[in-house]
BAPA-909257 format. One record per residue: residue in one letter; x, y, z of N, C-alpha, C in turn. Coordinates in Angstrom, 3 decimals. Example, Ala and Ser with C-alpha at 12.3 -4.5 7.8 and 13.67 -1.06 7.14 Angstrom:
  r    n_east   n_north      n_up   ca_east  ca_north     ca_up    c_east   c_north      c_up
  a    13.190    -5.690     7.800    12.300    -4.500     7.800    13.200    -3.300     7.800
  s    12.850    -2.250     7.080    13.670    -1.060     7.140    12.900     0.030     7.870
END
This chain:
  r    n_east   n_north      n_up   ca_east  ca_north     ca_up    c_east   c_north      c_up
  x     0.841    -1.191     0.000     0.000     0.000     0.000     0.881     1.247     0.000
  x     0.321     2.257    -1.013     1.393     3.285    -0.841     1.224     3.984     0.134
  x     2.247     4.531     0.441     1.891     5.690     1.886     1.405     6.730     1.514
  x     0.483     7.168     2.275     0.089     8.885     2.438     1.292     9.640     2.009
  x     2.503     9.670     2.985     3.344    10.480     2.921     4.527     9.697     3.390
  x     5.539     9.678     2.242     6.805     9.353     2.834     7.768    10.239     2.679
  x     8.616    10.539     3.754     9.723    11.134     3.649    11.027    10.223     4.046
  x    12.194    10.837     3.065    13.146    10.186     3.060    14.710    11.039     2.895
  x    15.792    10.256     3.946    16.970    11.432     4.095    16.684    13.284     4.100
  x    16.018    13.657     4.394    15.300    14.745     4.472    16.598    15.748     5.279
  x    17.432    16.644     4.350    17.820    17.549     5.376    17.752    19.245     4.925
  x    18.163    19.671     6.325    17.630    21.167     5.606    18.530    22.315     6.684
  x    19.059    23.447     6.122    19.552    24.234     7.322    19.053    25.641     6.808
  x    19.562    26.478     7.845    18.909    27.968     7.390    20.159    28.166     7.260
  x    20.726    29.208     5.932    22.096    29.239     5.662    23.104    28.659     6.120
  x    24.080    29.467     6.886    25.159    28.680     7.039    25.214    28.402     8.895
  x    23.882    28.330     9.474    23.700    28.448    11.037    23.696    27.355    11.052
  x    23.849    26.062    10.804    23.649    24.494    11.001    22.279    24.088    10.576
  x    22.611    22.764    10.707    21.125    22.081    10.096    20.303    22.330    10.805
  x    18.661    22.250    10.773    17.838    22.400    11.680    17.120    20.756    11.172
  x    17.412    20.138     9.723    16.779    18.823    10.274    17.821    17.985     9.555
  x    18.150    16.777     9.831    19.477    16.656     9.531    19.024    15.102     9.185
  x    18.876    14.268     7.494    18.480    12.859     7.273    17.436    12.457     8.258
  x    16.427    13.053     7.993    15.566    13.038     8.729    14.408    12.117     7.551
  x    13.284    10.845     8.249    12.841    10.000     7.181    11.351     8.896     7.548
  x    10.420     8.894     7.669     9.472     8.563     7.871     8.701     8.041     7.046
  x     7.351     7.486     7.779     6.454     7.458     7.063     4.930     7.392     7.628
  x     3.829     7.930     6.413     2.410     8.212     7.460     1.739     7.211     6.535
  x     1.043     6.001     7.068     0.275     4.956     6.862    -1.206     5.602     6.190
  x    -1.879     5.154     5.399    -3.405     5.558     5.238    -4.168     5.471     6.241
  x    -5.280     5.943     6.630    -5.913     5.503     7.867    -4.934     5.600     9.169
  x    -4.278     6.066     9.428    -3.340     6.443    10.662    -3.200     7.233    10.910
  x    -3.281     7.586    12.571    -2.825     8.784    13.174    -1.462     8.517    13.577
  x    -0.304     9.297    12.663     1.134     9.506    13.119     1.223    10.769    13.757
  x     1.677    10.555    15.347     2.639    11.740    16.326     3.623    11.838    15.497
  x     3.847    12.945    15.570     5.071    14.361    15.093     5.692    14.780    16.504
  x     6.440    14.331    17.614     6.445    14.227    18.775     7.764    15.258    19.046
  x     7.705    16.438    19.775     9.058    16.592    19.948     8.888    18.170    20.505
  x    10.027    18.414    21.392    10.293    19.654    22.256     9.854    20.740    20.967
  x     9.805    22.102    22.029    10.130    23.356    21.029    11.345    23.176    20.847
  x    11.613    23.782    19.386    12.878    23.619    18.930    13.606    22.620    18.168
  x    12.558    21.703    17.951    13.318    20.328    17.867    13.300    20.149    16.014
  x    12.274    20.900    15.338    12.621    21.269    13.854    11.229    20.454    13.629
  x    10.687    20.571    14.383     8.785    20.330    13.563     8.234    21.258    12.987
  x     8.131    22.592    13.140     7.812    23.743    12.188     8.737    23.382    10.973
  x     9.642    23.788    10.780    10.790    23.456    10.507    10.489    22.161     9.363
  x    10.046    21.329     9.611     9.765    20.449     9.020     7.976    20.580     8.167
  x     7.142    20.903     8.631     6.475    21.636     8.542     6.577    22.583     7.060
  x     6.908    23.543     7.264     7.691    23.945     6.356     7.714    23.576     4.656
  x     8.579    22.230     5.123     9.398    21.460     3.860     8.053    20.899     3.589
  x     7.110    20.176     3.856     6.667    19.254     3.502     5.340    20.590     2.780
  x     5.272    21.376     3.392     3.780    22.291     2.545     4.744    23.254     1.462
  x     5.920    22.876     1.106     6.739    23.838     0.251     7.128    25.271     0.407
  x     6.900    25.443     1.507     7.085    26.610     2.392     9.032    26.999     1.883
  x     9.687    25.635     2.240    10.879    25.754     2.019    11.194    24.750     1.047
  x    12.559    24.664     0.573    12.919    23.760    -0.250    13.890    22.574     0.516
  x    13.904    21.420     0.632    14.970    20.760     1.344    16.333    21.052     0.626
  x    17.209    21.071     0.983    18.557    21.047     0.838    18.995    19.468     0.374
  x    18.686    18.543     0.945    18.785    16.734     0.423    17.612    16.393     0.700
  x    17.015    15.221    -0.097    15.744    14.059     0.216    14.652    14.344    -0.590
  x    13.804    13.722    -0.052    13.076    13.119    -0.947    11.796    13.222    -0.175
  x    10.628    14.265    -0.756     9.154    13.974     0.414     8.104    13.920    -1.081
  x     7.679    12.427    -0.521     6.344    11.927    -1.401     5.163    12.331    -1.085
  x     4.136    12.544    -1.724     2.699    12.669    -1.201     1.882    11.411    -1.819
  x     1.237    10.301    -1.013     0.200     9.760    -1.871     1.176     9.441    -3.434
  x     3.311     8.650    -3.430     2.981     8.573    -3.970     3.898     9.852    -5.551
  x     3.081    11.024    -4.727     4.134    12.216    -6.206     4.795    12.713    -5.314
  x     5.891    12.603    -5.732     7.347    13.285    -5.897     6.990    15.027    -5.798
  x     7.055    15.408    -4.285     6.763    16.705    -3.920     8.042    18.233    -4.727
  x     9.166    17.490    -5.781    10.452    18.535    -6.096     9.425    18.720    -7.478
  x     8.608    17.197    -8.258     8.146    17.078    -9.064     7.224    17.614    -9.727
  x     5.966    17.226    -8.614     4.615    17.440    -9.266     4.325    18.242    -7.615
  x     4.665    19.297    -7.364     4.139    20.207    -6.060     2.241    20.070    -6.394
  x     1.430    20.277    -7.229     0.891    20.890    -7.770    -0.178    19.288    -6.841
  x    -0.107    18.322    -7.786    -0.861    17.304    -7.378    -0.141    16.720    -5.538
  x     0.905    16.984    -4.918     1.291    16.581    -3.904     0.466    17.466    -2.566
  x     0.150    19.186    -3.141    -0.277    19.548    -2.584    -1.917    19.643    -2.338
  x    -2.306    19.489    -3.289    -3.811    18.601    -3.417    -4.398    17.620    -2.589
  x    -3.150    16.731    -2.614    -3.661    15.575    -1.690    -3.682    15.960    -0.281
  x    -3.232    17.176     0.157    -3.256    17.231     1.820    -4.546    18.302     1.749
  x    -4.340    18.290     3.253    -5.162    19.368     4.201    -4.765    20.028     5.127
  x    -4.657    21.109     5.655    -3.801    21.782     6.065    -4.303    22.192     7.625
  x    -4.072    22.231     8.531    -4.128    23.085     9.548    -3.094    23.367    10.661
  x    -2.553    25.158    10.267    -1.722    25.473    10.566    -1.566    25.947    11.918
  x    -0.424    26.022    12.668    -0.488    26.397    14.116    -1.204    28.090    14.533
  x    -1.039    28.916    13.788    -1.494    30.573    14.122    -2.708    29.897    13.329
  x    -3.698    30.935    13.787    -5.538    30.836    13.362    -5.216    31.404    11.916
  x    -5.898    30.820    11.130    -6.057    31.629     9.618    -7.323    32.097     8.880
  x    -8.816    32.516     9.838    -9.450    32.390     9.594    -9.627    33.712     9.384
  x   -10.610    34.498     8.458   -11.185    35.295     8.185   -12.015    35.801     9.449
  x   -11.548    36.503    10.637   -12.770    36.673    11.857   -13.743    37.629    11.707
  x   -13.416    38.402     9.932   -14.972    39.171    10.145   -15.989    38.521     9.126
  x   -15.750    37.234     8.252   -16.537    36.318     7.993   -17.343    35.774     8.899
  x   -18.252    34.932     8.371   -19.263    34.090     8.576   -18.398    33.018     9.306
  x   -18.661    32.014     9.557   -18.210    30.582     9.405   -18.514    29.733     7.830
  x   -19.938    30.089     7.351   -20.608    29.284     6.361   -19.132    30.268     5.474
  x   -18.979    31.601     4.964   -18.288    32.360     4.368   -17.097    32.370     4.256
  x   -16.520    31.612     5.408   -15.088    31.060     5.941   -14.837    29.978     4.659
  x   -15.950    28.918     5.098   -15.798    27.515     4.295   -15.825    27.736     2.895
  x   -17.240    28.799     2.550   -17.197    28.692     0.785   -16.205    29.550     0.286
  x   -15.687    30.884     0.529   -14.362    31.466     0.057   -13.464    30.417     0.107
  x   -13.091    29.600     0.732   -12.035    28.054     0.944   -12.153    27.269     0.101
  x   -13.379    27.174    -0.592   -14.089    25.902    -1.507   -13.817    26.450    -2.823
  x   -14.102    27.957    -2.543   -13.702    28.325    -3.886   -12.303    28.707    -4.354
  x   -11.277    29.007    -3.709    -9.862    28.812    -3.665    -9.598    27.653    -4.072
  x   -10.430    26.471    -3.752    -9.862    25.055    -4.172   -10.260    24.432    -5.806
  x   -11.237    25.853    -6.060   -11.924    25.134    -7.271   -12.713    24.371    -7.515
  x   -13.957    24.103    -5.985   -15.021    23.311    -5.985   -15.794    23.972    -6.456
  x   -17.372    23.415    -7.101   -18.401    24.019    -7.944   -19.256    24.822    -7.043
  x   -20.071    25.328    -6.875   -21.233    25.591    -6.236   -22.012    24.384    -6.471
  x   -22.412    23.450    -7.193   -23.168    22.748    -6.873   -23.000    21.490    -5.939
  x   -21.483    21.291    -5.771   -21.282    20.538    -5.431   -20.363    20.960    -3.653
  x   -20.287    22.295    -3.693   -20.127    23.264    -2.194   -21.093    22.974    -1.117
  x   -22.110    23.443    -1.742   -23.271    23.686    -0.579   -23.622    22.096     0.270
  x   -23.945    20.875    -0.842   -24.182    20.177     0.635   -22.550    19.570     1.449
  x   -21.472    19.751     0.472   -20.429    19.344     1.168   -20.058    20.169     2.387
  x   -20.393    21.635     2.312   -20.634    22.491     3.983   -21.094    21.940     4.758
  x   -22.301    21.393     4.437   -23.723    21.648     5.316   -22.998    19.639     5.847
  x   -22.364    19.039     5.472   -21.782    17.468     5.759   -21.014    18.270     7.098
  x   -19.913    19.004     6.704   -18.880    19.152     7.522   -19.310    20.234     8.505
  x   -20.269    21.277     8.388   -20.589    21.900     9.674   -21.984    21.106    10.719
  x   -22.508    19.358    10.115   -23.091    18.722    11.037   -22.221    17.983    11.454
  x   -21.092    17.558    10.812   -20.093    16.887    11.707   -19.283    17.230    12.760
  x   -19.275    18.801    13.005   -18.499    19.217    13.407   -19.212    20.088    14.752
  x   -20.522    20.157    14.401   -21.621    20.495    15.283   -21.363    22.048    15.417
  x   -21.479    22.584    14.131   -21.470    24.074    13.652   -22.543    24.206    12.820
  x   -23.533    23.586    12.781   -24.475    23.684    12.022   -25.401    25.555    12.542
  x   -25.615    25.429    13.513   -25.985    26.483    14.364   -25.340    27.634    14.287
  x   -23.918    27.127    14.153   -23.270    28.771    14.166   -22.544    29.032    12.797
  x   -23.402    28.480    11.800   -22.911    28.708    10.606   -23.265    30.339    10.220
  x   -24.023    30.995    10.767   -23.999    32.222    10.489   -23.662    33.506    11.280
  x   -23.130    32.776    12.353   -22.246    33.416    13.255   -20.645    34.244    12.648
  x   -20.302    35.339    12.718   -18.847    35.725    12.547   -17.614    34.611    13.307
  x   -17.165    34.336    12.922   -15.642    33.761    13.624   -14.964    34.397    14.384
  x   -15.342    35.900    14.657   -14.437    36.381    16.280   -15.553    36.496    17.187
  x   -16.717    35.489    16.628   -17.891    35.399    18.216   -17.588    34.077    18.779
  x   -16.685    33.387    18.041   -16.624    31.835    18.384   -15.358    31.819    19.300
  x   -15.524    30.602    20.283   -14.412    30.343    20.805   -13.333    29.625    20.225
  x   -12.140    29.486    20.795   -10.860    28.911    20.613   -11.195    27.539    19.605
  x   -11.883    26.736    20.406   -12.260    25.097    20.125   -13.122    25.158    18.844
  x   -13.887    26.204    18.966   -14.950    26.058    17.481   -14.156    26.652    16.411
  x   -13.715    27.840    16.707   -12.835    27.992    15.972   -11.358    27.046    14.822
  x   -11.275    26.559    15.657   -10.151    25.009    15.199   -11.266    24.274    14.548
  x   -12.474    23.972    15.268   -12.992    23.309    14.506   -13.587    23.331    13.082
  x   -13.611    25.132    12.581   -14.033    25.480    11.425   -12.682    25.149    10.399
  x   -11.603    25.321    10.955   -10.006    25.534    10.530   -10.267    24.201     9.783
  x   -10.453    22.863    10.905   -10.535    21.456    10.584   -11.262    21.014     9.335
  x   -12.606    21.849     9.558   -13.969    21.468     8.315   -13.307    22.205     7.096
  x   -12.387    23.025     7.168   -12.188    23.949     5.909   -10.883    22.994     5.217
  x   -10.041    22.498     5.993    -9.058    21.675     5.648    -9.290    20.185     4.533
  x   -10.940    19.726     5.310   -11.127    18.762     4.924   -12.098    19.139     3.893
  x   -12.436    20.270     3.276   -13.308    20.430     2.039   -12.918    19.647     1.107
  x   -11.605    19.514     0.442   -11.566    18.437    -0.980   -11.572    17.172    -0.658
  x   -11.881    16.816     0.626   -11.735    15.628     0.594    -9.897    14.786     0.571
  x    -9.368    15.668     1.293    -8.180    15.566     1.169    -7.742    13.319     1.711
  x    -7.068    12.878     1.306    -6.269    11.533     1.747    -5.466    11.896     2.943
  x    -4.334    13.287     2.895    -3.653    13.253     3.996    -3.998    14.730     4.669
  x    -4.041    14.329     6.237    -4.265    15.843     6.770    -3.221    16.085     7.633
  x    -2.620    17.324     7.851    -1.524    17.874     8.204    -1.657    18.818     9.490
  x    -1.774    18.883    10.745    -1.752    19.593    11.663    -0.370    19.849    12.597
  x    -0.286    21.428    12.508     1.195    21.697    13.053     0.747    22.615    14.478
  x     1.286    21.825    15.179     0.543    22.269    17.105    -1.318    22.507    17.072
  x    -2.086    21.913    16.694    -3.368    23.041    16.740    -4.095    23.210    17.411
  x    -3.909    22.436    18.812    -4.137    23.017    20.040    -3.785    23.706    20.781
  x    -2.638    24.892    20.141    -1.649    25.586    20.822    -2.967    26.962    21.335
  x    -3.211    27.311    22.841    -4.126    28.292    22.653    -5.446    27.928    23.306
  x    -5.693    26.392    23.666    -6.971    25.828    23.582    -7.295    25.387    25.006
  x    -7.872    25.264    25.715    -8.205    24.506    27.358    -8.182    23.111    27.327
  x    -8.288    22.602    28.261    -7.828    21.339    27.944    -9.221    20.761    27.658
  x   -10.370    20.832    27.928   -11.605    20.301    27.388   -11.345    20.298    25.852
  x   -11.118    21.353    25.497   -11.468    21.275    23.788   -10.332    21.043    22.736
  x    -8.994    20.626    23.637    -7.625    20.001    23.084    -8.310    18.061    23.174
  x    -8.728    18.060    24.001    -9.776    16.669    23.879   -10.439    16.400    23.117
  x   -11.398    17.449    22.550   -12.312    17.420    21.941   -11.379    17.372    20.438
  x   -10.773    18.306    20.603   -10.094    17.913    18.658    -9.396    16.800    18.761
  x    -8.697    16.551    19.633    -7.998    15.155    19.318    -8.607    14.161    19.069
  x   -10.003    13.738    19.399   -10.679    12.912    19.154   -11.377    12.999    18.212
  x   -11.724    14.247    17.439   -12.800    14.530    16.402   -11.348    13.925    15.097
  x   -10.525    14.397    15.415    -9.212    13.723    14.700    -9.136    12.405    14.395
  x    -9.014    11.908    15.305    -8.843    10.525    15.719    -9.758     9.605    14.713
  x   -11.047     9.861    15.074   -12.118     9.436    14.546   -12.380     9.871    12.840
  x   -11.184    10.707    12.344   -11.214    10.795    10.672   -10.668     9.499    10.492
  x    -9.542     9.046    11.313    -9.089     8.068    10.503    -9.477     6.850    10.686
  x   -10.454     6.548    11.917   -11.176     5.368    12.395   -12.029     5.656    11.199
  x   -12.472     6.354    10.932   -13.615     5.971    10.320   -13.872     6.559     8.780
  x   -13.024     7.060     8.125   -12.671     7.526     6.856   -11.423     7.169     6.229
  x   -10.995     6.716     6.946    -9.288     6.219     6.702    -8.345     7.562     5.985
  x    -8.853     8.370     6.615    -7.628     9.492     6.297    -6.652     9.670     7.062
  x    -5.500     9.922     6.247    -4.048     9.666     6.973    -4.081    11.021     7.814
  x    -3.382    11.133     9.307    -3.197    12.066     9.874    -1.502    12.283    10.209
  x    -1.325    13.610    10.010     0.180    13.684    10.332     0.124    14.780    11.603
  x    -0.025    14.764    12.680     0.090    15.843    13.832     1.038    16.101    14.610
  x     1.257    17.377    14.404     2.778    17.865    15.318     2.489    18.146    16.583
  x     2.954    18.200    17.465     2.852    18.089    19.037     4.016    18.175    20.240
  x     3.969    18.633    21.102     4.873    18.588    22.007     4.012    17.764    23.108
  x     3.175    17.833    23.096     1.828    17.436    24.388     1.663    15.695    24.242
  x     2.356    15.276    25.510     2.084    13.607    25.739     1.067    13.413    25.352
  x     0.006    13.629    26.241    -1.547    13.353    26.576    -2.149    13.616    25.090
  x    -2.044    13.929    24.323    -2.556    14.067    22.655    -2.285    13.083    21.770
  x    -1.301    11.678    22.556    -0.838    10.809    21.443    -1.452     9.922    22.135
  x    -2.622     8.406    21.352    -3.417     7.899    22.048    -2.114     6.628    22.332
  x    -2.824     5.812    22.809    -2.133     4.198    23.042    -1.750     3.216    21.759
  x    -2.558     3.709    20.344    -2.550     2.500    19.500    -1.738     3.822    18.094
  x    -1.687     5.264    18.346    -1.003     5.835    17.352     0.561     5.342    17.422
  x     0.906     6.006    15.892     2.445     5.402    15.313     2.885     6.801    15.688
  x     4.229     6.962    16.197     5.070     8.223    16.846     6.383     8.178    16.035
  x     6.766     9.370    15.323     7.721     9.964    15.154     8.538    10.698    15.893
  x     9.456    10.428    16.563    10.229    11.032    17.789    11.212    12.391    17.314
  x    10.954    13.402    17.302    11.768    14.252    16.846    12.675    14.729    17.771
  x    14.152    15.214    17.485    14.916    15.775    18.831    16.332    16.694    18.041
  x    16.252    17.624    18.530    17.226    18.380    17.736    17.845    18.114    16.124
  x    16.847    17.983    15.580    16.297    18.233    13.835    16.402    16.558    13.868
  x    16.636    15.288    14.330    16.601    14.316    13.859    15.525    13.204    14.514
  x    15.391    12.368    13.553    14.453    11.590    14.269    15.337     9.974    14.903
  x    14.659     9.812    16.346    15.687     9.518    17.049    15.020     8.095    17.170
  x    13.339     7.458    17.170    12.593     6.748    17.225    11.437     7.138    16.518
  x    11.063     5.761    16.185     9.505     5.969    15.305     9.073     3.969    16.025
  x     7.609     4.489    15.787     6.910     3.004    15.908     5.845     3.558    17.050
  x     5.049     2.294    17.344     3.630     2.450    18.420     4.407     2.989    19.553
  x     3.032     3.184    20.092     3.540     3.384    21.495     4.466     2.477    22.385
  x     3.460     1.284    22.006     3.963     0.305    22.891     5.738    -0.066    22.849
  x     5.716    -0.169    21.385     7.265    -0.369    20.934     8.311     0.508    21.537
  x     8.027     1.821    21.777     8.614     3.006    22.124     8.835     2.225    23.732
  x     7.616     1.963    24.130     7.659     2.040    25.543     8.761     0.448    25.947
  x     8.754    -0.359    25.159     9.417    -1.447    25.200    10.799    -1.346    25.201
  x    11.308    -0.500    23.885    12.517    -0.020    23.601    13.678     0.776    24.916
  x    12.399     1.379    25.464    12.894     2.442    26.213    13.017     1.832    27.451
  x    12.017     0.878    27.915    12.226     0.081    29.552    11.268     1.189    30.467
  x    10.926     1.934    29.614     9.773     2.633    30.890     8.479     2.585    30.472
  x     7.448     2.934    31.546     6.052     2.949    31.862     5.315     3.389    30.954
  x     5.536     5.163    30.747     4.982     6.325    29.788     5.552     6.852    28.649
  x     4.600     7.473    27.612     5.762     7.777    26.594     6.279     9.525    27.174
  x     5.970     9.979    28.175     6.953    11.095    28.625     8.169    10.095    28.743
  x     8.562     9.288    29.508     9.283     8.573    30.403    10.147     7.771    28.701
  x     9.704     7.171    28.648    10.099     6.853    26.843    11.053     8.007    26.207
  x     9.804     9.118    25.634    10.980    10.180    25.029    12.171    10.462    25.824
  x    11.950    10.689    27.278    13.240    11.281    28.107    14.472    10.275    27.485
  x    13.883     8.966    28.074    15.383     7.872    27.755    16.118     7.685    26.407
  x    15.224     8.010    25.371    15.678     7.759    24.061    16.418     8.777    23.304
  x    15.910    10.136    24.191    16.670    11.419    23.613    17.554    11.756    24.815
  x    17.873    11.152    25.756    18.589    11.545    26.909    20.275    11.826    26.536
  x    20.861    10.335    25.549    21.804    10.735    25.687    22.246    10.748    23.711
  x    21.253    11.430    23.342    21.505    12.128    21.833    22.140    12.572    21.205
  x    22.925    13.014    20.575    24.479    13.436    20.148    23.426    14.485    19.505
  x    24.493    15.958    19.419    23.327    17.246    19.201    23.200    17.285    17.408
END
């Protein structure tokens, strides 16, 4: 099965200040939620970045679904969905106005817009405040419009960089699970960046990031096996403890 997203030898520096990700190489399963796991600093923006073409890698190789992201940007970026760490929403829009300006950036029809909204603001339980402005909404609904707007084309892979940064912990719950449940039950690949233990469940695949390299990947459990401890706090500590920088 091809992957959502593979990356491979991946490195990258900001001029001549050192690498910030250094053969760095993964991969995100269909239907899987992969952790993006790792301190501030550790080159997940950074990485981030490379993979939405933000930057160019310096070495490697990042696939989408598949195309060759140096190649075909055009169809690599198609296949994702985006939700970025700062809010990007229009707050003197609508919500409904949020989504269709989005739909139409993507080149969806009007005929085929309207009930794909009206899918993703009952899934998302914005049906109600679809005619609400976006600076009347809170933090959590807010993300959650970010989420429904991401997933308008129907994207294969979705991309979240911190997006609970900002949020209480009720409604960092609440997205992680509304998450969760894309790929239980749509089989869309998830790629989520994170510093926050408590956001990576028991049965997700973890990418261990630590000063631009990746130091471990695999389940939890594996992590937790590897490592000889209890938790995956307790996990990351041991595996990046004694890291060469």
């Amino acid at each position: 099965m091809t992957a959502a997203l593979s990356v491979n030898h991946l490195s990258f520096a900001y001029g001549k200040g050192g690498f910030a990700l250094r053969d760095v190489g993964f991969e995100v399963a269909p239907g899987r939620f992969t952790a993006l796991l790792g301190a501030n600093g550790a080159g997940k923006s950074t990485l981030m970045g490379l993979l939405t073409r933000l930057f160019t890698p310096d070495e490697g190789v990042i696939r989408v679904c598949g195309q060759d992201m140096a190649r075909h940007p055009r169809a690599g970026l198609a296949a994702m969905g985006l939700v970025f760490q700062q809010p990007t929403l229009d707050l003197d829009l609508t919500v409904q106005q949020n989504l269709t300006y989005a739909a139409g950036l993507r080149g969806l029809s009007g005929a085929l817009v309207v009930p794909r909204i009206a899918d993703l603001l009952d899934r998302f339980a914005l049906t109600e405040r679809a005619g609400d402005k976006v600076r009347l909404l809170n933090g959590g609904h807010r993300r959650r419009v970010e989420l429904a707007r991401a997933l308008l084309h129907r994207p294969p892979l979705l991309i979240l960089d911190e997006p609970t940064v900002g949020l209480d912990a009720p409604s960092r719950r609440d997205l992680v699970a509304h998450v969760h449940r894309l790929c239980a039950d749509e089989g869309v690949a998830v790629l989520w960046a994170t510093h926050l233990f408590d956001e990576v469940w028991a049965d997700d695949h973890v990418v261990l990031l630590h000063r631009g390299r990746v130091r471990a990947t695999g389940g939890v459990a594996d992590l937790l096996a590897r490592s000889g401890t209890g938790t995956l706090a307790d996990a990351f500590h041991a595996l990046t403890a004694e890291a060469a920088p």
